[in-house]
C-alpha positions as CSV (number, residue, x, y, z in Angstrom):
1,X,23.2,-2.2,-10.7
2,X,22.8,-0.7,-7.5
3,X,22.6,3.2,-7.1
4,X,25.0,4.5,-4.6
5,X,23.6,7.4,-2.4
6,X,24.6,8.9,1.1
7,X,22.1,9.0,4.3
8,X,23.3,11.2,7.1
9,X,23.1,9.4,9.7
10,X,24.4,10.4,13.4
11,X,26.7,13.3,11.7
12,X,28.3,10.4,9.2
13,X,28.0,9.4,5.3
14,X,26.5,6.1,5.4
15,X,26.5,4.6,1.9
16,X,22.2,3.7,1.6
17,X,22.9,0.2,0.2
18,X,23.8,-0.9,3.8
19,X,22.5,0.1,6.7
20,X,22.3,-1.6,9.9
21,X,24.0,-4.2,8.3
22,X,21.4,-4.8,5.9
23,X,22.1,-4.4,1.9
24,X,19.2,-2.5,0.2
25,X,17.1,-4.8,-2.0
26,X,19.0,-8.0,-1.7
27,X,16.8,-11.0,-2.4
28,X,16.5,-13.5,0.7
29,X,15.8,-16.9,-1.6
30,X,14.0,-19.0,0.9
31,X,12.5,-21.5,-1.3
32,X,13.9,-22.6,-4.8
33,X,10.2,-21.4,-6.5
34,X,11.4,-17.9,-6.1
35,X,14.3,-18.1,-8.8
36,X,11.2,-18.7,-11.2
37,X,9.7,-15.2,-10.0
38,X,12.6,-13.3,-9.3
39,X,16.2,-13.5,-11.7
40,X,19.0,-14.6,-9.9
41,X,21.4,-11.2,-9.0
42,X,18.5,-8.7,-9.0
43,X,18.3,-6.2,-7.0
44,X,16.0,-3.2,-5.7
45,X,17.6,0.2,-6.7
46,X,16.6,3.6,-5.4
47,X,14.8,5.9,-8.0
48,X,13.6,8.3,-6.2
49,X,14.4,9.6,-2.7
50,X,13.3,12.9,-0.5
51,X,9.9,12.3,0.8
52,X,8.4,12.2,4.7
53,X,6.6,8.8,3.8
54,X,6.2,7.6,0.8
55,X,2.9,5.2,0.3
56,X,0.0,4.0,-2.1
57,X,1.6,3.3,-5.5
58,X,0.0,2.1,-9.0
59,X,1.4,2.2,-11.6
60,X,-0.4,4.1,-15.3
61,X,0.6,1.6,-18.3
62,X,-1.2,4.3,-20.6
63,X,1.2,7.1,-19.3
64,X,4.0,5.1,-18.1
65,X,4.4,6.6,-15.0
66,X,4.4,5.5,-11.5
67,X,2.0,7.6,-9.1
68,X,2.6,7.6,-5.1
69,X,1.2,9.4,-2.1
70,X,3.6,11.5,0.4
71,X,1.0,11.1,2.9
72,X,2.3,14.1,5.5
73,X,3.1,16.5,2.1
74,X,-0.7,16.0,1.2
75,X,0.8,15.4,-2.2
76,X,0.8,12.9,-4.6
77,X,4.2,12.6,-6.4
78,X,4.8,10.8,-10.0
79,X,7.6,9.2,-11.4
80,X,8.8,8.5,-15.0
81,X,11.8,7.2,-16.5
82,X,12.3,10.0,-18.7
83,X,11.4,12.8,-16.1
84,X,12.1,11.2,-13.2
85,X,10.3,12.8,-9.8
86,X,7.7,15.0,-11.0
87,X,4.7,17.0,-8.4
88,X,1.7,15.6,-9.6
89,X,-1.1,16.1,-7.6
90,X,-1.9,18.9,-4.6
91,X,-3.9,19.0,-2.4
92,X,-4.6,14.6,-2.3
93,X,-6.0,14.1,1.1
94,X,-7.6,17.3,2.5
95,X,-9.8,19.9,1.2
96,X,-10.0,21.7,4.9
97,X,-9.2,25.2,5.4
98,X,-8.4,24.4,9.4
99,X,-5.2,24.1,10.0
100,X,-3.9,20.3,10.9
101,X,-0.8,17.7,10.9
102,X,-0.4,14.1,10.8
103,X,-1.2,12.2,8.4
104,X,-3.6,14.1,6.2
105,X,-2.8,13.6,2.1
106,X,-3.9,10.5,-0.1
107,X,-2.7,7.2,0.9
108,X,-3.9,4.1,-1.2
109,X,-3.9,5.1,-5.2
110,X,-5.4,2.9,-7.7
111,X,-8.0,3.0,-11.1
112,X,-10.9,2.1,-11.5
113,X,-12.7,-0.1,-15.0
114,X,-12.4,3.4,-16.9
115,X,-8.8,4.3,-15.9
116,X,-9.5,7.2,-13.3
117,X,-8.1,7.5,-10.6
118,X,-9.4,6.8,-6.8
119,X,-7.9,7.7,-3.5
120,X,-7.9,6.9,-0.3
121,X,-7.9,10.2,1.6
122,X,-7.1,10.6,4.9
123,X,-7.6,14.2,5.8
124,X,-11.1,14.0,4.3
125,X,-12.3,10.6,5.8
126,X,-13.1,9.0,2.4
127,X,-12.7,7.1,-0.9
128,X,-12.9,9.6,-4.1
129,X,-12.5,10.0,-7.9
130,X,-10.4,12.6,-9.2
131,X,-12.4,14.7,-11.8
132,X,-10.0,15.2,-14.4
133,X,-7.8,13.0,-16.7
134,X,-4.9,11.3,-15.6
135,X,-2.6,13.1,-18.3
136,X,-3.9,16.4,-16.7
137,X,-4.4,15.9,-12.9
138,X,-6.4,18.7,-10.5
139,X,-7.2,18.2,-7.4
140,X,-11.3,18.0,-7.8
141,X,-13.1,15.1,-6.4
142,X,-16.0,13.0,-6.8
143,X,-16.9,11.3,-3.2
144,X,-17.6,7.6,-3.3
145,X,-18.0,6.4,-0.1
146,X,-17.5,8.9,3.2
147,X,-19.7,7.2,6.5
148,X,-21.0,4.0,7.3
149,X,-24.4,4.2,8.8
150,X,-24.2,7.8,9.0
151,X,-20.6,7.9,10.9
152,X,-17.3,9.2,9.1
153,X,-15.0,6.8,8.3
154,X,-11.5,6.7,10.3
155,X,-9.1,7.4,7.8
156,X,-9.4,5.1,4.8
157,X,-6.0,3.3,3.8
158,X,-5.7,1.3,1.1
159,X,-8.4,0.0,-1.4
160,X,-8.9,-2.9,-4.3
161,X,-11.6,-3.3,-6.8
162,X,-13.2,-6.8,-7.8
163,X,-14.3,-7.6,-11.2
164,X,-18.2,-6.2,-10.4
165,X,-16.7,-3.3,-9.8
166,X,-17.3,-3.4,-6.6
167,X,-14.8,-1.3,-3.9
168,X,-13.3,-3.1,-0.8
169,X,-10.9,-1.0,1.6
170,X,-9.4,-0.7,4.6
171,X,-10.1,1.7,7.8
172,X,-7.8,2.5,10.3
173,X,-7.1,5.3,12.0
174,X,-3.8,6.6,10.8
175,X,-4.9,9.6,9.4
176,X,-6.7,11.0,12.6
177,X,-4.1,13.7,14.6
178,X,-4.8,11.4,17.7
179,X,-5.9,8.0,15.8
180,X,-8.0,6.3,18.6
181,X,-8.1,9.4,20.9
182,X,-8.8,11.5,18.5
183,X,-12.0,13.7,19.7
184,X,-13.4,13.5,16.1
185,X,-13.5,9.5,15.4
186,X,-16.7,8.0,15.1
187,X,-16.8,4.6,14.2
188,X,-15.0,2.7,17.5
189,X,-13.7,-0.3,15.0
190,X,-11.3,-0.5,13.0
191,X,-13.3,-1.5,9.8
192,X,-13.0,-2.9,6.5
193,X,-15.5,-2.4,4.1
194,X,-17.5,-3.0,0.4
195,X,-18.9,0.0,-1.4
196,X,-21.4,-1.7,-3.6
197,X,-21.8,-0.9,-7.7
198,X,-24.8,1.2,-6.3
199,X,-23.0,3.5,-4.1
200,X,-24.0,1.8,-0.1
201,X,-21.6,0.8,1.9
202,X,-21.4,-2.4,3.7
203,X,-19.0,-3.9,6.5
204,X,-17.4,-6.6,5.6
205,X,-15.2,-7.4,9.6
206,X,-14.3,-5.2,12.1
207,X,-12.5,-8.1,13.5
208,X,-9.0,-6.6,12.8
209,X,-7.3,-4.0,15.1
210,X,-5.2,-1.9,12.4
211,X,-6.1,-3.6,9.2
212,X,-4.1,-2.2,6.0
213,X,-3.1,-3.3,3.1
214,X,-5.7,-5.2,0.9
215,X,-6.0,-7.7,-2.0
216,X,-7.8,-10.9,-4.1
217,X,-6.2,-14.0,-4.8
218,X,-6.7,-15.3,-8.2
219,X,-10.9,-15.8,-9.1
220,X,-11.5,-13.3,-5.9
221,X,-12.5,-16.1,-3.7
222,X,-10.3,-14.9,-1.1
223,X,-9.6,-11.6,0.3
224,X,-6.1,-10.6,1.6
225,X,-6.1,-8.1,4.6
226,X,-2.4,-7.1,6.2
227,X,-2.9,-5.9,10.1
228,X,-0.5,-3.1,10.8
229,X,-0.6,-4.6,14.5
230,X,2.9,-4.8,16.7
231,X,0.7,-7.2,18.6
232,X,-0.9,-9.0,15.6
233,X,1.2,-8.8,13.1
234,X,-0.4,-11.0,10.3
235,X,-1.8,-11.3,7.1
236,X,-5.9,-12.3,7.3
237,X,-7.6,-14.2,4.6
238,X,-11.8,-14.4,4.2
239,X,-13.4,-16.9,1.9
240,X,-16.0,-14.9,-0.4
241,X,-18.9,-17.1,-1.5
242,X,-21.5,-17.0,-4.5
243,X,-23.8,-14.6,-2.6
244,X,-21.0,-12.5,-1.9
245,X,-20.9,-12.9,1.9
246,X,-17.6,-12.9,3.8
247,X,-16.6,-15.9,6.0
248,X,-13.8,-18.2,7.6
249,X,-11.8,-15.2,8.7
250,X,-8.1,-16.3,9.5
251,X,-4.7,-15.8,10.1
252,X,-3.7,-16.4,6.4
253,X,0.4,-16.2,7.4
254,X,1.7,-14.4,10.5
255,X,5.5,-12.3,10.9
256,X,5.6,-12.2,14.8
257,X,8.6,-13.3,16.4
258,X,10.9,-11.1,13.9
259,X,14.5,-10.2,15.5
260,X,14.9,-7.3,17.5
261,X,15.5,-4.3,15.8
262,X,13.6,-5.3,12.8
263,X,11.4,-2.3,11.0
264,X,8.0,-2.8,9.5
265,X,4.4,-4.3,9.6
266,X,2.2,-5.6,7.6
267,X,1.5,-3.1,5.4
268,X,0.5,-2.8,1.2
269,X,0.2,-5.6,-0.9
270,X,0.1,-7.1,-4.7
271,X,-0.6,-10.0,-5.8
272,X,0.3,-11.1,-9.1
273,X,-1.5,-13.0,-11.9
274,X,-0.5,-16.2,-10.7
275,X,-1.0,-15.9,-7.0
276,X,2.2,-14.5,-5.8
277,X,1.8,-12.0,-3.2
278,X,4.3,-8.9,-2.5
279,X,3.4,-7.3,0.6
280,X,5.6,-5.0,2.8
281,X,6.1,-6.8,6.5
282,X,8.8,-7.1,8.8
283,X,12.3,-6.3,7.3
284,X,10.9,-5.7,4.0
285,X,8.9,-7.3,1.2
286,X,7.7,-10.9,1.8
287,X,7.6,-13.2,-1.0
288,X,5.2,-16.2,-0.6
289,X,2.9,-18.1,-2.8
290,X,-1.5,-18.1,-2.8
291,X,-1.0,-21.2,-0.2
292,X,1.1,-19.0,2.0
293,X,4.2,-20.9,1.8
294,X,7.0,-17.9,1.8
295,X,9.3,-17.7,-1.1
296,X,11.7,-15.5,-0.2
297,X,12.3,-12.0,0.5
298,X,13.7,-8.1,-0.7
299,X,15.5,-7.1,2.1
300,X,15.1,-3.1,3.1
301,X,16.9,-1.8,6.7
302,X,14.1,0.9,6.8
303,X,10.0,0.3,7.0
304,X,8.2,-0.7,3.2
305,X,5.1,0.9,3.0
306,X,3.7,-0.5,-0.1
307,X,4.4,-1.9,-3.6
308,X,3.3,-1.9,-7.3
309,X,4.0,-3.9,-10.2
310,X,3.5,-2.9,-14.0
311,X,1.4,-4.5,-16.2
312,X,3.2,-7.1,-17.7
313,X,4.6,-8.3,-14.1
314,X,7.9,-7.9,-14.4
315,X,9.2,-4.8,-12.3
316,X,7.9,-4.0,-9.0
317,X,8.2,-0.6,-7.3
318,X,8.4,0.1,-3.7
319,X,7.7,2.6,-1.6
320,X,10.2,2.6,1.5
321,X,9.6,5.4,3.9
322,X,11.6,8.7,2.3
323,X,12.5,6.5,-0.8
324,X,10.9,4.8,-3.9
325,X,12.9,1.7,-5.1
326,X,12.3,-0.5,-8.3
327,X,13.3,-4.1,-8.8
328,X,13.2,-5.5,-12.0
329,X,11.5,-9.4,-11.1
330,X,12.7,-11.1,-14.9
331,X,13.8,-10.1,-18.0
């Protein structure tokens, strides 16, 4: 059941399951293999609402809770069904005492083999550990990876671990005040990158103007990247061999030539156990299978950031610019 809210919206009530003539969280059925991935009559509801941009969500099995950056608040935010919106973590992003805007809090959230909790922060150029359990956040951090060959890193995005425990992530430059103008950038690519069991850092392309989101297909043989791109808006694969070097870098499925009008990139990503990939593009979340045929489609009228799904598979969260939605995939 859909959760009625209001939006003002040029000095009028606008009911936030249609806007611009879109219905929140309708499923766009494209090919007849989604009705095996999604029930037929679910839809996304809003469970949380009130944020500048909502990004980076994983969800804790062990606490049952949903955990999400508002990137600008330089807070992360968590969610439970008995609590509902909760603070959870402040500062997530920026340790500075100088003054600064933009984009400076945690983005990309996820754990690590032991269940702790690693960040992409932007204010503070790196990938970290929190130092403290996840039942009983504080914001004091272990760094992981902060330069490549001696240069900070842009803003790191979003992140996935491989089953070596080895890091991959994304650098763009989002979370500098002046992204590519900014005075202080120091690396003139937009990386992304593999911070090795032993702590060094290597670059795995810096092939990719505003890459993003990031994830493995099934037996990690291939590695997703979105590009948050107006101008290349696609979704990149690259083939990892036994040796672990990166090749045959290509457009894995592209969303240019969307209508006019039409809100979102390329953006955060999930794929499942069986090769289904969730990742925030154009006009919402798009569906489509580890071959990149597209299945189908949530459709949101404003920009998805970013997704999550719970351990068992079957509810995915969203995170949709000021609000969090949930869709419950199967029963």
């Amino acid at each position: 059941m859909a959760i009625v809210l209001f939006a003002c919206n040029n000095n009028k009530q606008t009911k936030i399951e249609e806007v611009n003539n879109i219905k929140i969280g309708i499923v766009e059925r494209i090919d007849s293999a989604i009705n095996g991935i999604i029930d037929e009559g679910a839809q996304a509801e809003i469970i949380s609402e009130g944020y500048e941009w909502s990004e980076g969500p994983v969800w804790v099995e062990s606490e049952q809770m949903l955990l999400f950056s508002d990137v600008p608040r330089d807070t992360i935010f968590k969610w439970t069904e008995k609590n509902r919106k909760e603070v959870y973590l402040t500062p997530s992003g920026y340790s500075g005492t100088t003054k600064r805007g933009g984009e400076m809090g945690s983005n990309g959230l996820l754990l690590d083999a032991e269940g702790r909790l690693v960040l992409c922060q932007h204010g503070d150029r790196r990938i970290a550990r929190m130092d403290a359990p996840i039942n009983s956040p504080s914001p004091s951090y272990t760094t992981l990876a902060d330069n490549f060959q001696g240069k900070k890193f842009n803003s790191p995005n979003d992140a996935v671990y491989n089953s070596k425990g080895e890091l991959f992530f994304t650098d763009p430059p989002y979370g500098l005040e002046k992204q590519d103008e900014d005075p202080g950038k120091e690396i003139s690519f937009q990386g992304v990158y593999r911070v090795n069991a032993n702590g060094t850092v290597d670059l795995v392309t810096d092939s990719l103007t505003r890459p993003n989101g990031i994830a493995f297909l099934p037996g990690e043989k291939t590695l997703l990247v979105a590009n948050s791109d107006p101008a290349k808006p696609n979704w990149y694969a690259f083939d990892i061999d036994s040796n672990n070097n990166i090749m045959n870098g290509r457009i894995f499925l592209s969303a240019a030539n969307q209508p006019a009008g039409t809100k979102g990139l390329p953006d955060g990503l999930k794929v499942d156990k069986n090769g289904i990939v969730f990742a925030s593009g154009p006009g919402g979340i798009w569906i489509f299978d580890s071959e990149a045929k597209l299945l189908g489609k949530i459709k949101l009228p404003d920009p998805a950031s970013n997704c999550a799904l719970t351990d068992d598979g079957k509810t995915l969260f969203i995170t949709n610019d000021m609000y969090v939605l949930r869709i419950v995939l199967r029963q």
